[in-house]
Backbone as CSV, one residue per row, in Angstrom:
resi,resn,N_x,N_y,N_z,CA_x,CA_y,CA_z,C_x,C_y,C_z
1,UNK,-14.842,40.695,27.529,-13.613,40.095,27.038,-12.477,40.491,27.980
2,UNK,-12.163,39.436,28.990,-11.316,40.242,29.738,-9.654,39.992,29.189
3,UNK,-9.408,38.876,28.584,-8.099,38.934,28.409,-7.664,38.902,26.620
4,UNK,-9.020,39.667,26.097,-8.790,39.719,24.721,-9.195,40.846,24.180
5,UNK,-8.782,40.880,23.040,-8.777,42.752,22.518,-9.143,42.557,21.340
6,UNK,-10.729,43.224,20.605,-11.125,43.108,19.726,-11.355,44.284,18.863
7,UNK,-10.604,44.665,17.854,-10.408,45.213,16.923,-10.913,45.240,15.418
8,UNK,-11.898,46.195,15.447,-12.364,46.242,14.225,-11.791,47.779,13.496
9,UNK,-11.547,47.557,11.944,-11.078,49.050,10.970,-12.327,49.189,10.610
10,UNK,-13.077,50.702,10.536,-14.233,50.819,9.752,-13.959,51.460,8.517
11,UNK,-12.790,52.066,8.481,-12.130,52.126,7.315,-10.396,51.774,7.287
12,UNK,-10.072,50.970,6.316,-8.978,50.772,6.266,-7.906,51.713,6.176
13,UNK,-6.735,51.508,6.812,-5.311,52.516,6.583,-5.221,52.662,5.166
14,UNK,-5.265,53.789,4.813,-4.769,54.269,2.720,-3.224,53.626,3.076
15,UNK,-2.292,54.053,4.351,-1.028,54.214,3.780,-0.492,52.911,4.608
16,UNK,0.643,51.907,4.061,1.354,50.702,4.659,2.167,51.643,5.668
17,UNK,2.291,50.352,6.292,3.352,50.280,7.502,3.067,49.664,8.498
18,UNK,3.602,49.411,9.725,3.441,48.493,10.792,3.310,49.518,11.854
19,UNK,1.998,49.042,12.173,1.068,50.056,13.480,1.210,49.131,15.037
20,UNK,1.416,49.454,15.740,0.917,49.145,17.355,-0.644,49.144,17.976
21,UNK,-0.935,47.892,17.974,-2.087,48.538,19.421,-1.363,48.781,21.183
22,UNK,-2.183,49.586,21.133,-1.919,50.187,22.620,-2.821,51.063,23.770
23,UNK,-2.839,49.708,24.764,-3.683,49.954,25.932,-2.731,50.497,27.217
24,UNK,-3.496,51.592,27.447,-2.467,52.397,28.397,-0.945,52.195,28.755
25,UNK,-0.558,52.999,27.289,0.388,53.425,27.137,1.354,52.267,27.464
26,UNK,1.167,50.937,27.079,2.184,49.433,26.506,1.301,49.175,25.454
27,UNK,2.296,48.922,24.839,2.209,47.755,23.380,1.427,46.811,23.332
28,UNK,0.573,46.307,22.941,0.239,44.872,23.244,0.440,44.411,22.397
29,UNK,0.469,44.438,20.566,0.641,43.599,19.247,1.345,44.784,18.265
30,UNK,1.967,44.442,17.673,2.493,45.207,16.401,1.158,44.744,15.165
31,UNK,1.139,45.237,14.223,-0.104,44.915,13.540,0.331,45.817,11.834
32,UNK,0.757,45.171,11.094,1.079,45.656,9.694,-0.105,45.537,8.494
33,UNK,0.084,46.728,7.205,-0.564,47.026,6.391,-0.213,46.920,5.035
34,UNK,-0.325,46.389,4.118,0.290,46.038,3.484,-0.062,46.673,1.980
35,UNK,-0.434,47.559,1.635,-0.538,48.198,0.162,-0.189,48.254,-0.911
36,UNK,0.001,48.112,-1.941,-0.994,47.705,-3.250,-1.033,46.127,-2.730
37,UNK,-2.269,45.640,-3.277,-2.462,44.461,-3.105,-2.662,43.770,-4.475
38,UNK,-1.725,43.708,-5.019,-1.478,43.270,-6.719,-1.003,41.830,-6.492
39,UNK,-0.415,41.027,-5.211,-0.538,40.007,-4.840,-1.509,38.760,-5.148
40,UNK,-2.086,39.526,-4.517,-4.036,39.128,-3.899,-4.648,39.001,-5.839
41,UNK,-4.376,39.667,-6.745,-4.862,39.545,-7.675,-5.282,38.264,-8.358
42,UNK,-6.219,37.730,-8.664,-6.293,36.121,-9.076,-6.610,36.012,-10.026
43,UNK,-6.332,36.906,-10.927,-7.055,37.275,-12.479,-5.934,36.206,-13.476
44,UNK,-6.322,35.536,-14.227,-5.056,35.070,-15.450,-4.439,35.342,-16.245
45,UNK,-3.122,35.685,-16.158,-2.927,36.281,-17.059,-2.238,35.343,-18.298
46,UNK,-3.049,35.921,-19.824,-2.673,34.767,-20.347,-1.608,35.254,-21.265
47,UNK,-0.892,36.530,-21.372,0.015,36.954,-21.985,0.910,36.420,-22.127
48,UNK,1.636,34.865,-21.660,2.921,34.425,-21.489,3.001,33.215,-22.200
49,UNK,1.155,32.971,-22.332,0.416,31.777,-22.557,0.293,31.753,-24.697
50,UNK,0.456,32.488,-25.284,0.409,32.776,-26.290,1.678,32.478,-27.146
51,UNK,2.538,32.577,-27.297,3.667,32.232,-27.456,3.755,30.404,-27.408
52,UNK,3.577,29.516,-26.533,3.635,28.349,-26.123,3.105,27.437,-26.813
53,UNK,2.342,27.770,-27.710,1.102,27.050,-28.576,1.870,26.303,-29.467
54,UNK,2.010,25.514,-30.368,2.726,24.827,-31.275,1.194,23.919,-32.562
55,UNK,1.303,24.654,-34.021,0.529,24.177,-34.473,0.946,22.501,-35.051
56,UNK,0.136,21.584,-35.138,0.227,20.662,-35.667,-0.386,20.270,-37.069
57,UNK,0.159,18.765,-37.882,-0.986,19.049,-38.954,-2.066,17.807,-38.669
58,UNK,-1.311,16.119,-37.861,-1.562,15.580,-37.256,-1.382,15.202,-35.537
59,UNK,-2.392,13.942,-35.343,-2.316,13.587,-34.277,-0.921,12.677,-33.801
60,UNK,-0.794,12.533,-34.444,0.219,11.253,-34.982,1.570,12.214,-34.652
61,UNK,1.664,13.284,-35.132,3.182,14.168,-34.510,3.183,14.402,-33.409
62,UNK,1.593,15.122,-32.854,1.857,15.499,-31.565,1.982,14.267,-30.187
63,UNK,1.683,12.792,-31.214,1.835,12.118,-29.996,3.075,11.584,-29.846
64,UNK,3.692,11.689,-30.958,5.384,11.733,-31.206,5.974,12.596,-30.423
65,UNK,5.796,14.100,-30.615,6.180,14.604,-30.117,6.427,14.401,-28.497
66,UNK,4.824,14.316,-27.910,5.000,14.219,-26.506,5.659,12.597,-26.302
67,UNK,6.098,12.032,-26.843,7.034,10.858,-26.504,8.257,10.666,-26.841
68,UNK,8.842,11.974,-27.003,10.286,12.069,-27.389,10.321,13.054,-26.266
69,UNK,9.326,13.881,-25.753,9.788,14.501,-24.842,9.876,14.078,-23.668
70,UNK,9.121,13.097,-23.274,9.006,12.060,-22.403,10.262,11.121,-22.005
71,UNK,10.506,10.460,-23.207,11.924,9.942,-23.086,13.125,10.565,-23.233
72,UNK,13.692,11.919,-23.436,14.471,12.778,-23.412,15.070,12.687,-21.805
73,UNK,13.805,12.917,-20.985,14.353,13.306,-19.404,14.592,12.146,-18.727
74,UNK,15.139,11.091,-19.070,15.291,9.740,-18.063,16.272,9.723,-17.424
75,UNK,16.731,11.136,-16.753,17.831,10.957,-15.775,17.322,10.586,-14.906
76,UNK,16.043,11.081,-14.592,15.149,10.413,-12.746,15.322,8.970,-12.758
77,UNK,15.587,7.952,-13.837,15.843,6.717,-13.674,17.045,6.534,-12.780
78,UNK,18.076,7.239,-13.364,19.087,6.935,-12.611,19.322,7.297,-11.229
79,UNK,18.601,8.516,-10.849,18.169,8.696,-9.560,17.834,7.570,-8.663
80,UNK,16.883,7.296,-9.020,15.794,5.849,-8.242,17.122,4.578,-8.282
81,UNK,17.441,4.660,-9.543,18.801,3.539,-8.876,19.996,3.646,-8.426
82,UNK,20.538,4.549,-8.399,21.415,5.372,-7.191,20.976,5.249,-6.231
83,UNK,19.709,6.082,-5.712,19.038,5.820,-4.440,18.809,4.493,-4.036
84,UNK,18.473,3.723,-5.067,18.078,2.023,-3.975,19.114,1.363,-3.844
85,UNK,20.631,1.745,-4.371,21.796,1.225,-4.369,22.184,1.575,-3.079
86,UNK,21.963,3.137,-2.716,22.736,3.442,-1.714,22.014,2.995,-0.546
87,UNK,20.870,2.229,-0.983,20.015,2.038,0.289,20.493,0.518,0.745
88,UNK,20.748,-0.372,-0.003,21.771,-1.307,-0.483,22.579,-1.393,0.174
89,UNK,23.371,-0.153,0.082,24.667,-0.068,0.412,24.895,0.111,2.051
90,UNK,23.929,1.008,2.042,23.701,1.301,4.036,23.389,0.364,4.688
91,UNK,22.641,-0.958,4.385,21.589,-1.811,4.927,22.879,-3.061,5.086
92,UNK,23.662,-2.969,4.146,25.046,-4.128,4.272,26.016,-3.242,5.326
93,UNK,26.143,-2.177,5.300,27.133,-1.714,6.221,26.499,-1.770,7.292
94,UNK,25.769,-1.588,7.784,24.873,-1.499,9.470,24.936,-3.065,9.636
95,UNK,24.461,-4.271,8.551,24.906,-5.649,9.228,25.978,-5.763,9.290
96,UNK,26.968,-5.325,8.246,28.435,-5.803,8.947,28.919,-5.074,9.973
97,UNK,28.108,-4.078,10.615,29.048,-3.306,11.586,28.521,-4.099,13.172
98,UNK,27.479,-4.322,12.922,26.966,-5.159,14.207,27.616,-6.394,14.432
């Protein structure tokens, strides 16, 4: 390997921080460690998930329900026609400016 540097840990650093490799005495890469890895965790947690539940007695409410909540948020309508107005609006000013 002449213009590459291969690095293996046979045991990992216990403690974080940002290490150097170094071939006679220059730097060649900075190289960081990063500890606890509670990140990396992919477990679910459903503690937040409990609370959220909502009992029903029919089907008939909950499909009410989810259609009042549905129609509650129709500001994005007005978005989309704002936006195609102003698109409107740009597309007449660029012909009248030519």
């Amino acid at each position: 390997m002449n213009n590459k540097v291969k690095m293996t840990f046979a045991e990992s650093p216990t403690l974080a921080g940002n290490y150097s490799a170094v071939k006679d005495n220059t730097i060649l890469k900075k190289i960081s460690f990063n500890y606890p890895r509670t990140e990396s965790d992919l477990r679910l947690d459903n503690s937040n998930l409990v609370d959220s539940y909502e009992n029903s007695n029919s089907i008939e409410t909950v499909f009410d329900a989810l259609q009042t909540n549905r129609t509650d948020n129709s500001i994005w309508k007005w978005f989309v026609i704002l936006a195609l107005l102003f698109v409107v609006l740009e597309l007449l000013i660029q012909k009248l400016v030519k």
